[in-house]
C-alpha positions in Angstrom: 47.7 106.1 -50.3 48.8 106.2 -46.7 48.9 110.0 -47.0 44.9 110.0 -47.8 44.2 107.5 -44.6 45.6 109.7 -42.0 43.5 112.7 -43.7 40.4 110.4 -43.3 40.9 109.7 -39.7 39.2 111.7 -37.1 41.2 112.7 -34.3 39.9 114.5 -30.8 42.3 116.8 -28.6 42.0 118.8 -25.4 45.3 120.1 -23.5 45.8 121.1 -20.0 48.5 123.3 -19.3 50.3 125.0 -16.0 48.1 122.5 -14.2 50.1 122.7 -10.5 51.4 119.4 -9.9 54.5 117.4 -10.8 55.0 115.9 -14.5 56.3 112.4 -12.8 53.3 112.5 -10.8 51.1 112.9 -13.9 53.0 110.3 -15.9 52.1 107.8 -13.3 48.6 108.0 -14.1 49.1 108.5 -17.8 50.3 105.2 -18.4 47.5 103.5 -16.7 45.0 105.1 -19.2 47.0 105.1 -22.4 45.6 103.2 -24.9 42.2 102.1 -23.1 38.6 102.7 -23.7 37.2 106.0 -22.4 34.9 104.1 -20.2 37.5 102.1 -18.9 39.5 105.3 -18.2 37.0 107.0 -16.7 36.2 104.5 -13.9 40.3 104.0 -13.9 40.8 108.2 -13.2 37.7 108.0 -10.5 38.7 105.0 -8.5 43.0 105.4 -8.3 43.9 107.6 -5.0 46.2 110.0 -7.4 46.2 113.9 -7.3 46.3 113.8 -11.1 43.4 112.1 -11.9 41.0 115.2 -10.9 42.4 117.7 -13.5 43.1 114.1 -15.7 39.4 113.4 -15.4 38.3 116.8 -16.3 40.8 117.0 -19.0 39.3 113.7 -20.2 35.5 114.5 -20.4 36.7 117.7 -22.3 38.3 115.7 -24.8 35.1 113.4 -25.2 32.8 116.9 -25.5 35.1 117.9 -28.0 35.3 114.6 -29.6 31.2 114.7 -29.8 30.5 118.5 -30.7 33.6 119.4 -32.9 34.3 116.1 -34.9 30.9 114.1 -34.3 32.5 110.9 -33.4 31.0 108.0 -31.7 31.2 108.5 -27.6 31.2 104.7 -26.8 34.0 103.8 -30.0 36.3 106.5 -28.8 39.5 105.0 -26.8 42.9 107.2 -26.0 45.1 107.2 -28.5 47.8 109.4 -27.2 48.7 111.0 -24.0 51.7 112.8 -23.0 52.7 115.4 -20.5 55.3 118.0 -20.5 56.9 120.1 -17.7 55.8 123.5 -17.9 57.6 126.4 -15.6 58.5 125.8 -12.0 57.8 128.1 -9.3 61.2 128.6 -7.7 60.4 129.3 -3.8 62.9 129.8 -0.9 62.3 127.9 2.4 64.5 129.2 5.2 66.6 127.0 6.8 69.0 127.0 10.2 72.2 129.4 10.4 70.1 132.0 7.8 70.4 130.1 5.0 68.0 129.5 2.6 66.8 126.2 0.7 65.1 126.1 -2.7 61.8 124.5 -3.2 61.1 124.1 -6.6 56.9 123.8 -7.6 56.4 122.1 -10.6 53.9 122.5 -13.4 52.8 120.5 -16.3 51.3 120.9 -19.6 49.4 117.5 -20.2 47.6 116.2 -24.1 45.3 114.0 -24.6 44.4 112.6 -28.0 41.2 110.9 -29.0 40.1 108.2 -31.5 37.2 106.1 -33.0 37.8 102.3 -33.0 37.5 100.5 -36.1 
């Protein structure tokens, strides 16, 4: 029976990946959306002075176009189930330092999800 109830249930995705900025970065803004509203997380994403919320909030009103033209779900039921980011492949660069040596600067990248649902 449980196997018929997770078939039922309409889920709405969008993914983001080698988006230029640091997974721990990301993650920081993550967890203030996870599990809200998508109204509540789109004024959360507009108003927090983050560099992740502007490719968040895109991300985000991709996942609600999907939500509403793929799956026909409700716009103003839908909250985030599940959100996670990954790091994707760093950009190894070489910052020169005194004496002729050479320092690594590593530029990360992430690969973020975002998963949508209807409440009940």
């Amino acid at each position: 029976m449980a196997d018929t109830a997770m078939q039922n249930e309409l889920v709405a995705t969008a993914k983001a990946t080698y988006i230029r900025i640091a997974p721990r970065k990301v993650q920081i803004v993550l967890d203030l959306i996870r599990n809200q509203p998508v109204e509540k997380a789109l004024a959360i994403l507009k108003y927090t002075p983050k560099a992740a919320c502007e490719p968040l909030l895109k991300l985000l009103n991709s996942a609600i176009a999907n939500a509403e033209n793929n799956n026909n779900m409700d716009v103003n039921k839908l909250y985030i189930s599940k959100c996670n980011v990954t790091a994707g492949p760093i950009l190894k660069r070489i910052r020169p330092r005194a004496q002729g040596r050479a320092f690594r600067v590593n530029k990360r990248t992430s690969h973020i999800s975002l998963e949508l649902k209807e409440m009940e």
